[in-house]
C-alpha positions as CSV (number, residue, x, y, z in Angstrom):
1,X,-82.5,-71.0,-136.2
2,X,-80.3,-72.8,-133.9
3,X,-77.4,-71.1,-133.4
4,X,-78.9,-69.9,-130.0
5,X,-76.1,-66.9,-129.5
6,X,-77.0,-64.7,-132.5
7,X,-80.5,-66.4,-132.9
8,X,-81.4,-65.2,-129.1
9,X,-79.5,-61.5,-128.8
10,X,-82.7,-59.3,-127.8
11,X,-83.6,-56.7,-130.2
12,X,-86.2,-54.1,-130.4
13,X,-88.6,-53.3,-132.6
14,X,-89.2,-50.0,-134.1
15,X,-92.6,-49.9,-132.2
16,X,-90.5,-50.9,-129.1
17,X,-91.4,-54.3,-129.0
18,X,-88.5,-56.5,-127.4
19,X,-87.9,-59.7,-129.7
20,X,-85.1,-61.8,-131.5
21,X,-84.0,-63.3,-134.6
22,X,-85.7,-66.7,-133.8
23,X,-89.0,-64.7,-133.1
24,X,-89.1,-62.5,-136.7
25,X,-87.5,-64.9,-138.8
26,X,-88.6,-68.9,-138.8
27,X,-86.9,-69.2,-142.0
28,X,-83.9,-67.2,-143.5
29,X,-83.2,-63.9,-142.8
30,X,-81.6,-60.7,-144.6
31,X,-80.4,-58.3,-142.2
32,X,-79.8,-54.6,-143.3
33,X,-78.4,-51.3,-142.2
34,X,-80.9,-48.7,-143.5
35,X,-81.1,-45.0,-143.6
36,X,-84.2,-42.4,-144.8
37,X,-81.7,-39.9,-146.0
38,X,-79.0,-42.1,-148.4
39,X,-78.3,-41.9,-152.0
40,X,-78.4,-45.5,-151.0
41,X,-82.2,-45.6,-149.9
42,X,-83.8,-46.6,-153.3
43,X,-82.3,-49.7,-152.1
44,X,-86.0,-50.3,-150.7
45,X,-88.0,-50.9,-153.5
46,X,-85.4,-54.1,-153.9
47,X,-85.6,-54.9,-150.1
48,X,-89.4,-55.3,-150.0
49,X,-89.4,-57.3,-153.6
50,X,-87.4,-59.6,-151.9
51,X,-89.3,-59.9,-149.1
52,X,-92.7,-60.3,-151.6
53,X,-91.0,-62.6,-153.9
54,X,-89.2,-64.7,-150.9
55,X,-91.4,-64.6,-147.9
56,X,-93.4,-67.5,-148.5
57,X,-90.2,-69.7,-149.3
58,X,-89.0,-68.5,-146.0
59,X,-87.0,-65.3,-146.1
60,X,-87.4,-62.6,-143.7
61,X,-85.9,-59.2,-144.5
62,X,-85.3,-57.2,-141.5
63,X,-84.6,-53.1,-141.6
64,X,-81.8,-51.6,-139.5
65,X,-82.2,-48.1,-139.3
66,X,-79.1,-45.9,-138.3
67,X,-78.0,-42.9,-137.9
68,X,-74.4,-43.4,-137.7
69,X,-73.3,-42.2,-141.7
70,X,-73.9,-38.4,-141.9
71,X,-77.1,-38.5,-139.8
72,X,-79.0,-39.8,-142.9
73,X,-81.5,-41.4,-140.5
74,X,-82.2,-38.5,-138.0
75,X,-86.2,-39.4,-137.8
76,X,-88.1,-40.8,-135.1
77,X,-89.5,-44.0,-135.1
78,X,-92.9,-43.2,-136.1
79,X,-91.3,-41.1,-138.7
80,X,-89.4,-43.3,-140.1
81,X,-92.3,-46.3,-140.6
82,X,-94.4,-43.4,-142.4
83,X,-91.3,-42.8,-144.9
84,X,-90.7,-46.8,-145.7
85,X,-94.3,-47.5,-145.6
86,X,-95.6,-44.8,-147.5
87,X,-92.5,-44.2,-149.8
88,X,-91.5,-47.4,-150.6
89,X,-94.4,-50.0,-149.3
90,X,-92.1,-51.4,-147.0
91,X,-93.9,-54.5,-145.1
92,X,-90.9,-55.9,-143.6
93,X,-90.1,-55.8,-139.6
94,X,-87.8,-52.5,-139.1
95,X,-85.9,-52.8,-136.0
96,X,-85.1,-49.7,-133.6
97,X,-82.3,-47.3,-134.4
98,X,-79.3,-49.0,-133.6
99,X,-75.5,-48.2,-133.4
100,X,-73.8,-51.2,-136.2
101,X,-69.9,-49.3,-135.2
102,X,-68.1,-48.1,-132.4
103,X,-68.3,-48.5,-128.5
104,X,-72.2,-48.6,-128.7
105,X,-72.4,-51.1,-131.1
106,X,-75.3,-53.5,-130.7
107,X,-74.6,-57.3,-129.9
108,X,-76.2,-58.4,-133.1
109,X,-73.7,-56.3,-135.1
110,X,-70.7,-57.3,-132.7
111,X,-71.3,-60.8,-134.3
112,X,-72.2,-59.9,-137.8
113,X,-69.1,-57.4,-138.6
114,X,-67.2,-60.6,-137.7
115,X,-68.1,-62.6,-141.3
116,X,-65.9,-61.2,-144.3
117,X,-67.6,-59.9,-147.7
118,X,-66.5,-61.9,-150.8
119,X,-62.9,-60.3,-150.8
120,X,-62.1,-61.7,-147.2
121,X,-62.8,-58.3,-145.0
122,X,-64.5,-58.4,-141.6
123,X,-64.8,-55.8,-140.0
124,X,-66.9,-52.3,-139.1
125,X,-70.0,-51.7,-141.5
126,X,-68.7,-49.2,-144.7
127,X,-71.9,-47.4,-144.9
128,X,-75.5,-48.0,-144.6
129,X,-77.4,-50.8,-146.5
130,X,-74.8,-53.0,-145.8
131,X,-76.7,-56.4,-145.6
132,X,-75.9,-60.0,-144.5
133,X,-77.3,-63.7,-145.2
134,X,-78.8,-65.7,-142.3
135,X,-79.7,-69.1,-142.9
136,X,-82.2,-70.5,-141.3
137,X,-80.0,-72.4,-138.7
138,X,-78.5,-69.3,-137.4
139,X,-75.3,-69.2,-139.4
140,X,-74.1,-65.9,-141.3
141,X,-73.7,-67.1,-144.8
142,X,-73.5,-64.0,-146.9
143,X,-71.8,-60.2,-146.1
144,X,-72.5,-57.7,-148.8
145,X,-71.4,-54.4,-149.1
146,X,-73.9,-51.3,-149.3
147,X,-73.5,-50.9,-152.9
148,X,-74.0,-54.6,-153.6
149,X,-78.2,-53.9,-155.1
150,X,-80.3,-56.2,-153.0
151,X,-81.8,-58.0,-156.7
152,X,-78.5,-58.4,-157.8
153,X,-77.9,-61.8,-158.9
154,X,-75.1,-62.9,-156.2
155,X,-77.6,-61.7,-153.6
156,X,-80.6,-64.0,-155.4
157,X,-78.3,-66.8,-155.3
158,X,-77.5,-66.9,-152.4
159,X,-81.0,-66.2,-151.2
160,X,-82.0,-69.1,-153.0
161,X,-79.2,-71.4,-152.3
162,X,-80.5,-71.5,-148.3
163,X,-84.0,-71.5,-148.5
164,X,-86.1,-74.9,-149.4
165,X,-87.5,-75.4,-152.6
C-alpha cells in the first residue's frame, strides 16, 4: 500500500498489539464495522468466506468491532474473539474496539467516512457492518453500506476488479 497516510495510521489489535494497514494487509483489504449483538452479525459467515475464498489472491478482511449502535458490541476483547471464532470461524485480524463517529472517532475512520457509497454520500457510518474497499496501493475504492451482504455480487466485483489474477 502506498498511500503512506491511511496505509501508516497506527491501529491496535484486538490482543493489543499496535500495527497498520501496510502490516495486516500486503494485498487488498476489506475494512468493516462489526458488532456481536446485530441483526446484522450473520454478516460473518460472508466476511470469513471472503477472506477463505480471497486471501491467497491477496485480500485481507479486517473486523472493526464497535460499540457505538445500541451497545451491540458491549464484550471484552477476549470475549469477543471467543464469539467470532467459535460462532462463526472467524480467522481474520479483528481490530480493538473503536469509535467509527463522533468526537472520538479513530483516524482510520476520519479518512474512510470521507469516500461516498454508490449514491454519492460521505459521511458518518449508518450502522455497523458498514465496509469499504482498499486496494492494495492504499486508495479507498469501494464504500458499502451495512446492509449491502458482503457476497453480494457488487461487493465480488469489486473485490475482484483490484486484486491480480
Amino acid at each position: 500500500m502506498a498511500d503512506s497516510t491511511l496505509s501508516d495510521i497506527e491501529l491496535n489489535t484486538l490482543d493489543g498489539t499496535s500495527t497498520t494497514l501496510r502490516e495486516l494487509a500486503d494485498g487488498a483489504a476489506l475494512v468493516v464495522n462489526v458488532a456481536s449483538k446485530c441483526g446484522l452479525t450473520p454478516q460473518y459467515s460472508a466476511l470469513e468466506k471472503l477472506a477463505q475464498d480471497y486471501g491467497d489472491r491477496g485480500l485481507t478482511v479486517i473486523g472493526v468491532p464497535c460499540n457505538q449502535f445500541m451497545g451491540q458490541e458491549p464484550g471484552t476483547a477476549e470475549e469477543i474473539q471467543t464469539f467470532c471464532s467459535t460462532t462463526y470461524g472467524v480467522t481474520f485480524p479483528l481490530l480493538a474496539k473503536t469509535d467509527v463517529n463522533g468526537p472520538e472517532r479513530h483516524p482510520l475512520y476520519a479518512q474512510l467516512v470521507e469516500t461516498p457509497d454508490d449514491g454519492g454520500e460521505a459521511g458518518d457510518i449508518q450502522w455497523n457492518f458498514e465496509k469499504f474497499l482498499i486496494a492494495p496501493d492504499g486508495t479507498v475504492v469501494k464504500r458499502f453500506r451495512p446492509r449491502t451482504e458482503p457476497d453480494a455480487p457488487e461487493v465480488v466485483q469489486a473485490i475482484e476488479a483490484v486484486l491480480p489474477n
